[in-house]
C-alpha positions as CSV (number, residue, x, y, z in Angstrom):
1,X,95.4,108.8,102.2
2,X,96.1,110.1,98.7
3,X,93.5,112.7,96.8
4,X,94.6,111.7,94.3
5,X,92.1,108.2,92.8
6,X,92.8,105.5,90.7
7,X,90.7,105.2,87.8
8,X,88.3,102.0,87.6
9,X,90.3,98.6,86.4
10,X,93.5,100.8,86.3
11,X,96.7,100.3,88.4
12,X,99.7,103.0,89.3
13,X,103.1,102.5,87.5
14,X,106.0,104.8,89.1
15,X,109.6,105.3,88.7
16,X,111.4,105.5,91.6
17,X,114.8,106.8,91.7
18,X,117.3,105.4,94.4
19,X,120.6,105.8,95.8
20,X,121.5,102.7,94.0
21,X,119.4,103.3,90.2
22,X,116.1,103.6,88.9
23,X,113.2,101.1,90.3
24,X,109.7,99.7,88.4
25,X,107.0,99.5,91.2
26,X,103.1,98.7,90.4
27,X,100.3,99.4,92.8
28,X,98.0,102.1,94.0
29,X,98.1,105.5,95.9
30,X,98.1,103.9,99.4
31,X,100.7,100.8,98.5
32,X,103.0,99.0,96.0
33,X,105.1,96.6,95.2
34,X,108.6,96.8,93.4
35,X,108.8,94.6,90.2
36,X,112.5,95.6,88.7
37,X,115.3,97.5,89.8
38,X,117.3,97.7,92.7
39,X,115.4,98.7,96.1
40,X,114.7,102.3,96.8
41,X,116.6,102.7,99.8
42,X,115.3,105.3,102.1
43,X,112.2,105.4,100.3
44,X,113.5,106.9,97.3
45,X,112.3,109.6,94.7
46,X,109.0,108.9,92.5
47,X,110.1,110.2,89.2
48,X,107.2,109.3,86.9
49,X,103.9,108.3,87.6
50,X,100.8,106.9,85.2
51,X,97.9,105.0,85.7
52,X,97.5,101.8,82.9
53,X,94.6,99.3,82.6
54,X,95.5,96.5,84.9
55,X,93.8,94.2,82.3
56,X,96.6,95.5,79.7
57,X,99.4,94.9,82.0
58,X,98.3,91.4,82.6
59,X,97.6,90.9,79.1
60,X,101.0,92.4,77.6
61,X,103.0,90.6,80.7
62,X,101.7,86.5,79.3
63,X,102.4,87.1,76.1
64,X,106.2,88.2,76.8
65,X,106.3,85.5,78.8
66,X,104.7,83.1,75.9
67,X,107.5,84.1,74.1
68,X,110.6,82.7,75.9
């Protein structure tokens, strides 16, 4: 388990590098799910990490979509 914590409402965004390119995943310290980019195979590099208000994401993510 991670020292590292989460702050409240917030969820972890990393870039992950891979043999085959660069990978979006979203989740916390323990798990996470890839959302774009290919798969990190071998587990793969974390390259950047930050923590963004969940409520944001969500928020940001409908109104792209509301768009198309």
């Amino acid at each position: 388990m991670s020292k590292e914590k989460l702050r409240e409402g917030h969820v972890l965004v990393e870039v992950v590098r891979g043999v085959e390119g660069n990978c979006l995943c979203i989740g916390d310290f323990d798990t996470g799910e890839r959302v774009a980019g290919p798969k990190p195979w071998g587990g793969g590099t974390t390259i950047h990490k930050f923590q963004v208000k969940a409520s944001d994401l969500i928020r940001l993510a409908k109104e792209y979509e509301a768009k198309q």
